[in-house]
Legacy VTK file of the C-alpha trace (Angstrom):
# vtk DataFile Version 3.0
C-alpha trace
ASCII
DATASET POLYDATA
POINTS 57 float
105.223 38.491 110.584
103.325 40.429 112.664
103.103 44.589 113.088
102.495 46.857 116.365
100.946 49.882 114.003
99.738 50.619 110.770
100.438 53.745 108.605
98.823 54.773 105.698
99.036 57.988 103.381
94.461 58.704 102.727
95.393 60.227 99.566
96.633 58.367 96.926
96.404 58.460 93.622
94.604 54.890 92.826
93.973 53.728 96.413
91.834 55.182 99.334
93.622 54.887 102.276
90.423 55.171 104.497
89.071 52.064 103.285
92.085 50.077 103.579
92.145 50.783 107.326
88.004 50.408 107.222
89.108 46.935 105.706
91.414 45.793 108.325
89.036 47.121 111.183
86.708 44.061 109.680
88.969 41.471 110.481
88.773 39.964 113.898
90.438 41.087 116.699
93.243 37.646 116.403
93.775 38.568 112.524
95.344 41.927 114.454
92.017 43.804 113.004
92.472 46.145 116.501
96.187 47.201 115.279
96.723 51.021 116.179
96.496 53.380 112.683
98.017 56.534 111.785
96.754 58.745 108.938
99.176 60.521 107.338
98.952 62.609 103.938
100.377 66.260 103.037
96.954 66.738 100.832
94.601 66.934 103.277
91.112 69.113 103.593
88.157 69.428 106.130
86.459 66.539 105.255
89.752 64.215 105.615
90.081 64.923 108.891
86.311 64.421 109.811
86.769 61.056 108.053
89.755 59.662 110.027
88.224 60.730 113.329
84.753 59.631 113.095
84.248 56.231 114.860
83.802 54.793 110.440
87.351 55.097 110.338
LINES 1 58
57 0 1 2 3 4 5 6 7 8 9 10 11 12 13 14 15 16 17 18 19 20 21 22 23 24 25 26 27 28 29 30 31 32 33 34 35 36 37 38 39 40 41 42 43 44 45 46 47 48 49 50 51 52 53 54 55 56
């Protein structure tokens, strides 16, 4: 099955949702590692945003 966007909540309580999408902007570009990402999370502060749009995310 393949997806058209990703979503992830970056503040979890065991999981960083940064590094997820970090992780699957590794893969290559035919393991879909170019999908579109939205960062969503109700907790965030200054330095989440900075994070998600810095070219690292």
């Amino acid at each position: 099955m393949l997806f058209d966007l990703l979503t992830r909540d970056i503040r979890m309580l065991e999981e960083d949702g940064c590094a997820l999408v970090r992780q699957v902007r590794s893969l290559k570009p035919e393991q879909r590692g170019q999908i579109p990402a939205i960062a969503l999370t109700i907790y965030a502060g200054e330095s989440d945003r900075k994070t998600v749009q810095s070219s690292s995310f």
